[in-house]
Kinemage of the C-alpha trace (Angstrom):
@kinemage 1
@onewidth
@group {chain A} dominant
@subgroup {mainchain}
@vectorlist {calphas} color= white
{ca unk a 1} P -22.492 -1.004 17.835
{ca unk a 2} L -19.466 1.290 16.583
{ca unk a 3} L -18.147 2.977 14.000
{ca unk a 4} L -14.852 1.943 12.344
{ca unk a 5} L -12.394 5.615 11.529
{ca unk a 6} L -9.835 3.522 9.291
{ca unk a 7} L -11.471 4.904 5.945
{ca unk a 8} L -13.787 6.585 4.089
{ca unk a 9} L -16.569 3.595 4.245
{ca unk a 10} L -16.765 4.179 8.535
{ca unk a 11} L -18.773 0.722 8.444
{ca unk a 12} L -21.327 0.834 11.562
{ca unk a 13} L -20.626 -2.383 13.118
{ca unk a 14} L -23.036 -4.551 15.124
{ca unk a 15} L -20.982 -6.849 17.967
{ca unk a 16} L -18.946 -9.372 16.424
{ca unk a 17} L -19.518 -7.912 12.897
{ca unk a 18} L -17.112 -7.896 10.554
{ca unk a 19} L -16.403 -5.037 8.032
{ca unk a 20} L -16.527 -4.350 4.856
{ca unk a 21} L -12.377 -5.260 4.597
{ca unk a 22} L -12.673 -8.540 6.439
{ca unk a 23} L -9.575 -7.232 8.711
{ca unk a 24} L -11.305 -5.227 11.373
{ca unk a 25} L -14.379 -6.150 13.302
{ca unk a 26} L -16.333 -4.996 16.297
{ca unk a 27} L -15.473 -6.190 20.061
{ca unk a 28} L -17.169 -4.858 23.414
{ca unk a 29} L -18.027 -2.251 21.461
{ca unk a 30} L -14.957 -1.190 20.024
{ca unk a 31} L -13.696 -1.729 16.475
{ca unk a 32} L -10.460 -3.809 16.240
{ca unk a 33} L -7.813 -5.265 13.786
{ca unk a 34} L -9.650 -8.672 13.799
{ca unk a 35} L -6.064 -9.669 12.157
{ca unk a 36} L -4.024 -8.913 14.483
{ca unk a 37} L -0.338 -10.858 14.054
{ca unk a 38} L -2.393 -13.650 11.872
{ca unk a 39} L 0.039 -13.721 9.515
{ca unk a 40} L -0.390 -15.371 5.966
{ca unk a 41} L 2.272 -14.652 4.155
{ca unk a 42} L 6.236 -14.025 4.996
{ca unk a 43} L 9.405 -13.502 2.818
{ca unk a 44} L 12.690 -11.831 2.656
{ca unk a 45} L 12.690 -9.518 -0.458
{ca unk a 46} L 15.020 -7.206 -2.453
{ca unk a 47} L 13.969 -3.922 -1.475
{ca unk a 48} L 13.125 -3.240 -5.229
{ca unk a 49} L 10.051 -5.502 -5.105
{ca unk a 50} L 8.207 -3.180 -2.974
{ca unk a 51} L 9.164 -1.560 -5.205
{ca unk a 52} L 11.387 1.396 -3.674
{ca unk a 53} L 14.231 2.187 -6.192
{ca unk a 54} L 15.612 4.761 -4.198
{ca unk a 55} L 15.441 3.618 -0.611
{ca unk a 56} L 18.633 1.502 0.574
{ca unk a 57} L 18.790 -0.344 -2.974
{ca unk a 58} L 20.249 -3.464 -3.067
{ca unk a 59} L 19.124 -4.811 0.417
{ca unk a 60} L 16.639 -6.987 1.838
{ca unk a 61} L 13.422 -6.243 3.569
{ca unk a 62} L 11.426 -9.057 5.663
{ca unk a 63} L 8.001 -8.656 4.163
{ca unk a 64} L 4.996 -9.482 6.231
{ca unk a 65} L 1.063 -9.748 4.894
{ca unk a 66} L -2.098 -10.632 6.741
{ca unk a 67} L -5.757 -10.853 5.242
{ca unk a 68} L -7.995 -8.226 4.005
{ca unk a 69} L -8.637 -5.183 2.381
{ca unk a 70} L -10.696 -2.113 1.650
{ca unk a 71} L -10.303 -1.575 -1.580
{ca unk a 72} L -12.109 -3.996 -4.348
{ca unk a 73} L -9.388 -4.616 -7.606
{ca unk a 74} L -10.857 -6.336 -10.132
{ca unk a 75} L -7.239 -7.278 -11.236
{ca unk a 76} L -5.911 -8.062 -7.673
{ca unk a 77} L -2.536 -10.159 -7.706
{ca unk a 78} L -2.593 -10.933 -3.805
{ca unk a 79} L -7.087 -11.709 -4.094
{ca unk a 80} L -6.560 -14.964 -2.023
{ca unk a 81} L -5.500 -13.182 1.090
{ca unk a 82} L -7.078 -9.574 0.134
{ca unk a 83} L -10.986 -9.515 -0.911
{ca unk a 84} L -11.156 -13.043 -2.713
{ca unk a 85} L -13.975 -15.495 -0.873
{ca unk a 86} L -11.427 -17.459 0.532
{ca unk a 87} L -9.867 -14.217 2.218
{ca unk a 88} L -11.720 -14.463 5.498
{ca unk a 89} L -11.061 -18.470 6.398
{ca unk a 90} L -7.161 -17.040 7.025
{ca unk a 91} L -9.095 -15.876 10.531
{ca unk a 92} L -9.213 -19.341 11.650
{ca unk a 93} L -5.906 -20.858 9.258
{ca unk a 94} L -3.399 -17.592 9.553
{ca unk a 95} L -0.174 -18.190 12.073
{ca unk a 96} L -0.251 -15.674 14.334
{ca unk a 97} L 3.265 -13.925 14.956
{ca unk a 98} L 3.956 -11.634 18.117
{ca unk a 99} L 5.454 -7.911 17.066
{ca unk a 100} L 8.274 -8.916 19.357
{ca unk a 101} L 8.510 -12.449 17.382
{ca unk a 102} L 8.756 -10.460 14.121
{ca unk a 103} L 11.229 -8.216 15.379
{ca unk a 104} L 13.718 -10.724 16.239
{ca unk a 105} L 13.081 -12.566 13.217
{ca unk a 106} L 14.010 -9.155 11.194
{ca unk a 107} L 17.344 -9.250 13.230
{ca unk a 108} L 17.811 -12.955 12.835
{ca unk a 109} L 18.002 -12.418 8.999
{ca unk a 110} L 20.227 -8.921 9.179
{ca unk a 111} L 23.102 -11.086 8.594
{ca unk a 112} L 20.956 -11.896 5.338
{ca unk a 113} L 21.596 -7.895 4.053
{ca unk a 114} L 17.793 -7.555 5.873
{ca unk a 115} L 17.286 -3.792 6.808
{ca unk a 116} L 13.825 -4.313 8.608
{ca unk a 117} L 10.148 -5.087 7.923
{ca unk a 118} L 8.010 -4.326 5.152
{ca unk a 119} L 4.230 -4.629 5.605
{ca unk a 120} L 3.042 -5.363 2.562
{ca unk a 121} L 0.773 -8.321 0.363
{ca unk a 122} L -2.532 -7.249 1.576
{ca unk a 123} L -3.628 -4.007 2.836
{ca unk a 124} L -1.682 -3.270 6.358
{ca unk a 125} L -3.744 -0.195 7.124
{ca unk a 126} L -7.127 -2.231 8.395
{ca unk a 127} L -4.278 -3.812 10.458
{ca unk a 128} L -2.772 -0.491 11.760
{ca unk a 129} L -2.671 -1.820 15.646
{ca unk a 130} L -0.086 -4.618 14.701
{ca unk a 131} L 2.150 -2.433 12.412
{ca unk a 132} L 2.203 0.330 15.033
{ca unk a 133} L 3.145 -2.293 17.852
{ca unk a 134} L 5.619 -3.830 15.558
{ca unk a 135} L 7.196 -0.751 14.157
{ca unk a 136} L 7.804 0.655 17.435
{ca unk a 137} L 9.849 -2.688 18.225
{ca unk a 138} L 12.192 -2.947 14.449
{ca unk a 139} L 13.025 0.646 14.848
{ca unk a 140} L 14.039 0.216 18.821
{ca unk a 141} L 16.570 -2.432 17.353
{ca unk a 142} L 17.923 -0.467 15.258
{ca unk a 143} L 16.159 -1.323 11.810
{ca unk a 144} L 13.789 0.357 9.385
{ca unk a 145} L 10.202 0.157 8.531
{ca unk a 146} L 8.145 0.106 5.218
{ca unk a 147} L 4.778 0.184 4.247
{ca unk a 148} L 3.046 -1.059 0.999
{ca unk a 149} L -0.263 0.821 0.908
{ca unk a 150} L -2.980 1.882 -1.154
{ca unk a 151} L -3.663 4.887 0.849
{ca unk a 152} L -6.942 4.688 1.788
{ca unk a 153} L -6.844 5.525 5.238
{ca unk a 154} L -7.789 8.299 7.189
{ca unk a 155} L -4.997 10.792 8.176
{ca unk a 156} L -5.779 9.883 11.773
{ca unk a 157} L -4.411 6.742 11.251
{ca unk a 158} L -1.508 7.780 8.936
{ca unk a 159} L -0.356 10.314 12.057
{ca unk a 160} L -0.443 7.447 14.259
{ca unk a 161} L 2.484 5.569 12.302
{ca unk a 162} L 4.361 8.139 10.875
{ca unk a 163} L 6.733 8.268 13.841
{ca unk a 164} L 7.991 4.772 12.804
{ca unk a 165} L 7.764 4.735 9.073
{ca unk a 166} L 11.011 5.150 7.293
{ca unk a 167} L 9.425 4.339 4.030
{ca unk a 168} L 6.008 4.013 1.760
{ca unk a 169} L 5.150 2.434 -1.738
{ca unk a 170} L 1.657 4.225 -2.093
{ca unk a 171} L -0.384 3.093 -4.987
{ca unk a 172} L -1.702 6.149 -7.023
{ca unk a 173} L -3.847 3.928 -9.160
{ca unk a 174} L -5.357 6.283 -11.411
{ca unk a 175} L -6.440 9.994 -11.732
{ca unk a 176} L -9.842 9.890 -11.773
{ca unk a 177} L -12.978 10.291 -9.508
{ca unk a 178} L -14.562 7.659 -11.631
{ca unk a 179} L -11.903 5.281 -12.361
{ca unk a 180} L -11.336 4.903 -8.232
{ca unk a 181} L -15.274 4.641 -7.728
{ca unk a 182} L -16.894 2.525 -10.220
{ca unk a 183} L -13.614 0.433 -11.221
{ca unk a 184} L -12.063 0.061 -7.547
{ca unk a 185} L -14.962 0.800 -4.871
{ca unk a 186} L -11.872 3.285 -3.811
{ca unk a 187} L -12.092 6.979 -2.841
{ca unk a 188} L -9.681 9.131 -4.659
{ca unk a 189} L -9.915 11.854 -2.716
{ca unk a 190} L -8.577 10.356 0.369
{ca unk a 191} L -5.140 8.724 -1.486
{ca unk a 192} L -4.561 12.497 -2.208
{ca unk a 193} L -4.631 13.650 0.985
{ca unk a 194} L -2.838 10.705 2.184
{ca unk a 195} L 0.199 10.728 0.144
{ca unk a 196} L 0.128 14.749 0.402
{ca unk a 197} L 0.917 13.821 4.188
{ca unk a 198} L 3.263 10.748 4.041
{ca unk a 199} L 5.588 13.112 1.338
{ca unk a 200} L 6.183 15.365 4.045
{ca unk a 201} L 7.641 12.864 6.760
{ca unk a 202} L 9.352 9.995 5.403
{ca unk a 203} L 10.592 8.639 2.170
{ca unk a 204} L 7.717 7.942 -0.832
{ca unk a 205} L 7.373 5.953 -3.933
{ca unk a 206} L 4.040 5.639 -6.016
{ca unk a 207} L 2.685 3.148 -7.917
{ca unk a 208} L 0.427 3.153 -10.908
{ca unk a 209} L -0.708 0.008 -12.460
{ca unk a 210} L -2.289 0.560 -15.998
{ca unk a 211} L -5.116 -1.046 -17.215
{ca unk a 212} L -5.819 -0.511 -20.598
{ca unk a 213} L -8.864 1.338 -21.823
{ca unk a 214} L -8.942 2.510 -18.044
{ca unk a 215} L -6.358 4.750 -16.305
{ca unk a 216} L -4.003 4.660 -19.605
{ca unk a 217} L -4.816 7.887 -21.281
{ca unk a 218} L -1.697 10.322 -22.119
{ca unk a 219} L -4.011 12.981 -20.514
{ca unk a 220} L -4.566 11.169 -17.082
{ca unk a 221} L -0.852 10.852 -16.632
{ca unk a 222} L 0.108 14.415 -17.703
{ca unk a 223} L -2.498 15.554 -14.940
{ca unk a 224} L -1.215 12.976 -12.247
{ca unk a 225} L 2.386 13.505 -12.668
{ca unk a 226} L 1.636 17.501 -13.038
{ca unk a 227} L -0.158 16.609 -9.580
{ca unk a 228} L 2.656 14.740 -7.967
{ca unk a 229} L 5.214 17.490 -8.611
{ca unk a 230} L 3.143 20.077 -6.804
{ca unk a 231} L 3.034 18.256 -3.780
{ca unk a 232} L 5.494 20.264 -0.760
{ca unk a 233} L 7.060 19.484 2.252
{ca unk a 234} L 6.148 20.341 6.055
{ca unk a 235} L 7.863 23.704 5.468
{ca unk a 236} L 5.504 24.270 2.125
{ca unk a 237} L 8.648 23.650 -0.316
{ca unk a 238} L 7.628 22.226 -3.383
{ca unk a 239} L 9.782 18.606 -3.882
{ca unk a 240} L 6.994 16.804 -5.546
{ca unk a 241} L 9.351 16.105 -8.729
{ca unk a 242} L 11.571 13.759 -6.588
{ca unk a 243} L 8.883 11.575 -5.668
{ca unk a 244} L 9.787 8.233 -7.392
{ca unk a 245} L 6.929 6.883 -9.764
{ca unk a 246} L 6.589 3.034 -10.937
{ca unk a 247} L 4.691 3.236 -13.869
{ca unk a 248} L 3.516 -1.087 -14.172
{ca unk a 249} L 2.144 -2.799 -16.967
{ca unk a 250} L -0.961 -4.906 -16.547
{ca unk a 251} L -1.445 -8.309 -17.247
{ca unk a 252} L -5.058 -10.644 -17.012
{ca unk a 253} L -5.512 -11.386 -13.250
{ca unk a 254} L -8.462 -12.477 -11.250
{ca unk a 255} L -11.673 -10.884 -12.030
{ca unk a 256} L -10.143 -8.772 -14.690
{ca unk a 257} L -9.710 -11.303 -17.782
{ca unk a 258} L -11.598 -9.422 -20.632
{ca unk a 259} L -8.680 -7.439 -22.095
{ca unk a 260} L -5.306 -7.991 -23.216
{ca unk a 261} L -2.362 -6.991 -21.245
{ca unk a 262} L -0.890 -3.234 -21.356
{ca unk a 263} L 1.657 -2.715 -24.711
{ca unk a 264} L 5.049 -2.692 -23.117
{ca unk a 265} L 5.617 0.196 -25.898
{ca unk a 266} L 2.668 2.300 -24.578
{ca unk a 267} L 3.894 1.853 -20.913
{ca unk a 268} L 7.251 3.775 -22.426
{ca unk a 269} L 5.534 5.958 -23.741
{ca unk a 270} L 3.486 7.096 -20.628
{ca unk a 271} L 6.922 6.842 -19.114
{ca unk a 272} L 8.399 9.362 -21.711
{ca unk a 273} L 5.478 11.439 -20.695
{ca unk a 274} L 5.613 11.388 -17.068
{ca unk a 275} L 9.670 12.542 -16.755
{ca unk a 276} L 8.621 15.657 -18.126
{ca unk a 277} L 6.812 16.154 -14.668
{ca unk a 278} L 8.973 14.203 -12.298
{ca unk a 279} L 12.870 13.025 -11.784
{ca unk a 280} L 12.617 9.772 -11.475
{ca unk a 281} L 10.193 7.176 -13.488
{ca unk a 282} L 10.684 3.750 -13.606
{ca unk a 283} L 8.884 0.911 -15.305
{ca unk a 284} L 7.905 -2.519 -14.508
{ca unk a 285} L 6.538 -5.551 -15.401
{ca unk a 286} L 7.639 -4.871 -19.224
């Protein structure tokens, strides 16, 4: 048996277990990315459908997902290859790519405006191993390296890729002790302390999706983007109000089909209310 350190849950494995994220399992008595390089999804993106607004706009980013997660949205958008029941058969269906394959398929497609790799569609975290090997590689060649997140990861494993990260989208889904428990199965606490870290070594972007009659209140946003302005760098200088925040508007999606989605005029509104905090606020999906 062994104890996976990826997140708060530390799932004591038995051999050949699987955890609680589908992505990491337990091997001669060590817990591993059970999806390593199994790749299930692959595309060359704008940069601003990471979204980063403010990090080489205009470009391209190869964008690379496997399966699993550790997190449990009812309203996924990626549920097939994250925490959906069909998540886990990608162990046996998923391609698997090389990090040295990936690499010099992010320099094939430079000519393409590409600017590196993006891990991204489910969580890459539980997959840490692979986007550590990989990283290593795209920024050898010259390239940059982004990670779409929800944070939920020790800061063990956070230190561990920070040398290679250029770049973070970190979803900040809510404010609340309760909204991350009983709503996502998350742990608050840990995103905090997460993005508190990442701030201070490469270039971050949040993310709040919001679900009405859930994380939408006037209140919770004051507090959050009061929150993310406080946050300093390695030197203890305040420069939380240039942290970029995506403020998204929900719509109906997977388990979550009992409400309508988010008024686009509310999202503005929570908007209006977070640039008295912070710089830059953007919103999407309106």
């Amino acid at each position: 048996m062994a104890v996976c350190t990826v997140c708060f849950r530390h799932c004591d494995l038995k051999k050949d277990q699987t955890g609680f994220c589908k992505g990491r399992i337990c091997r001669d008595g060590i817990v591993q990315a059970k999806n390593y390089g199994l790749v299930t999804s692959l595309a060359l993106d704008p940069i601003e459908k990471k979204p980063l607004a403010r990090f080489y706009p205009g470009t391209r980013i190869l964008s690379v997902g496997s399966f699993g997660c550790n997190l449990r949205c009812p309203f996924c958008q990626n549920h097939e290859i994250s925490w959906s029941d069909e998540a886990e058969r990608f162990y046996e269906t998923a391609e698997y790519i090389s990090p040295e394959e990936l690499t010099a398929t992010a320099q094939y497609y430079e000519r393409k405006k590409n600017i590196g790799v993006a891990f991204t569609y489910n969580e890459p975290m539980i997959g840490y191993e692979y986007v550590r090997d990989t990283a290593k590689l795209v920024h050898e060649a010259g390239m940059k390296n982004v990670i779409v997140t929800n944070g939920t990861a020790e800061l063990s494993v956070l230190e561990e890729l920070l040398p290679y990260i250029d770049a973070m989208n970190i979803d900040l889904k809510g404010f609340t002790d309760r909204y991350y428990k009983d709503v996502l199965d998350g742990d608050r606490q840990m995103v905090l302390s997460f993005i508190a870290r990442a701030v201070q070594v490469c270039h971050v972007e949040l993310t709040t999706l919001v679900i009405p009659g859930e994380n939408d209140s006037v209140d919770e946003m004051r507090q959050m983007c009061q929150w993310i302005a406080s946050l300093k760098d390695a030197n203890g200088e305040t420069i939380g109000r240039n942290v970029p925040l995506h403020i998204s508007r929900f719509f109906p999606r997977f388990h979550m089909m009992d409400r309508q989605a988010t008024d686009v005029m509310h999202i503005y509104h929570l908007a209006d209310v977070a640039r008295k905090s912070l710089k830059y606020v953007y919103t999407g999906n309106c």
